[in-house]
N, C-alpha and C positions, 0 to 999 in steps of 0.2 A: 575490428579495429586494427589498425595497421602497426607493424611494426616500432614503429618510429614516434608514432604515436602513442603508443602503451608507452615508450622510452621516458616522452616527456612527462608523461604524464607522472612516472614512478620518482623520477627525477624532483617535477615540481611536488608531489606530495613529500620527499624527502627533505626537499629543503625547506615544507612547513613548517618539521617536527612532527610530519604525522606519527599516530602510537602505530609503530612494529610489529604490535601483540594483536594488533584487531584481528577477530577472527571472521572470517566470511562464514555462508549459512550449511558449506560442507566443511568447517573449521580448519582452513584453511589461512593461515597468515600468509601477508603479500610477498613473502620469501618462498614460502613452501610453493604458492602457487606458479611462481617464476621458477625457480626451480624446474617444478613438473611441464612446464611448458619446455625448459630448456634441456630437457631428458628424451625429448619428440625433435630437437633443433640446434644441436651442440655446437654447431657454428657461430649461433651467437653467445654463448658464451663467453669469448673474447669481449665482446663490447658493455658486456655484462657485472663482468667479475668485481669490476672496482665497486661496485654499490654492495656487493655482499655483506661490507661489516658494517654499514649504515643498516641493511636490510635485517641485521642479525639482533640490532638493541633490543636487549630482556625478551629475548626469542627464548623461550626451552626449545631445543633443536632436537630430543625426544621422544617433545609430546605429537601423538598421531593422531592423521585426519580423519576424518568417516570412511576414507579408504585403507586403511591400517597404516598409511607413510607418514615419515617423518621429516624433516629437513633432512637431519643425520643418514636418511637413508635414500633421499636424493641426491643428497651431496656424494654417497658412495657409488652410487649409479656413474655419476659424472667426472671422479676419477676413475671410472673403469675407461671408460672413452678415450679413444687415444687422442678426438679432436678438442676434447673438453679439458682435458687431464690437467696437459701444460698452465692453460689457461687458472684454470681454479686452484688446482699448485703453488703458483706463484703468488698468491693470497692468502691461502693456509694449508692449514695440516688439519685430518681429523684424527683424536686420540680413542683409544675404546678403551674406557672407566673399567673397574676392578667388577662396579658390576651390572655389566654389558651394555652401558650407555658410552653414550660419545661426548665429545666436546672437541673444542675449534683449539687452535694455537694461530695466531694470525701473525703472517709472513710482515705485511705491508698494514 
């Protein structure tokens, strides 16, 4: 599927109300997996970043997929990025909890 097309696509499920939490069958919610695709592709993340806190509703950003990640730990992947950094920056902050979990503070 094309770029542009995965876009609308996330886009029109968002402005369903699709549920956030659905997990896919490697428990993966539509965040983590965007995410991990944009951890391979930081360039889009510019055109990305504003659906992050739609993509985030009653997300545990935590909890991990069949491959041990987490939102919390793709999102720290993608501030390490210097092309990504700016971009996801300007949306939030990640904080590290008292004990060793994350959570968001949203800029925008």
């Amino acid at each position: 599927m094309k770029w542009s097309a995965r876009a609308d696509s996330i886009r029109a499920l968002l402005a369903a109300g699709a549920d956030t939490r659905q997990l896919d069958p490697w428990g993966n919610t539509a965040w983590s997996r965007l995410l991990h695709e944009l951890a391979s592709d930081t360039a889009r993340v510019v055109y990305t970043a504003s659906w992050f806190r739609a993509l985030s509703r009653d997300v545990d950003i935590n909890r991990k997929n069949d491959d041990g990640c987490s939102v919390a730990d793709y999102l720290e992947l993608l501030l390490k990025e210097p092309n990504a950094a700016k971009a996801v920056s300007a949306y939030l902050r990640l904080v590290t909890l008292e004990n060793g979990g994350k959570r968001i503070e949203w800029r925008k």
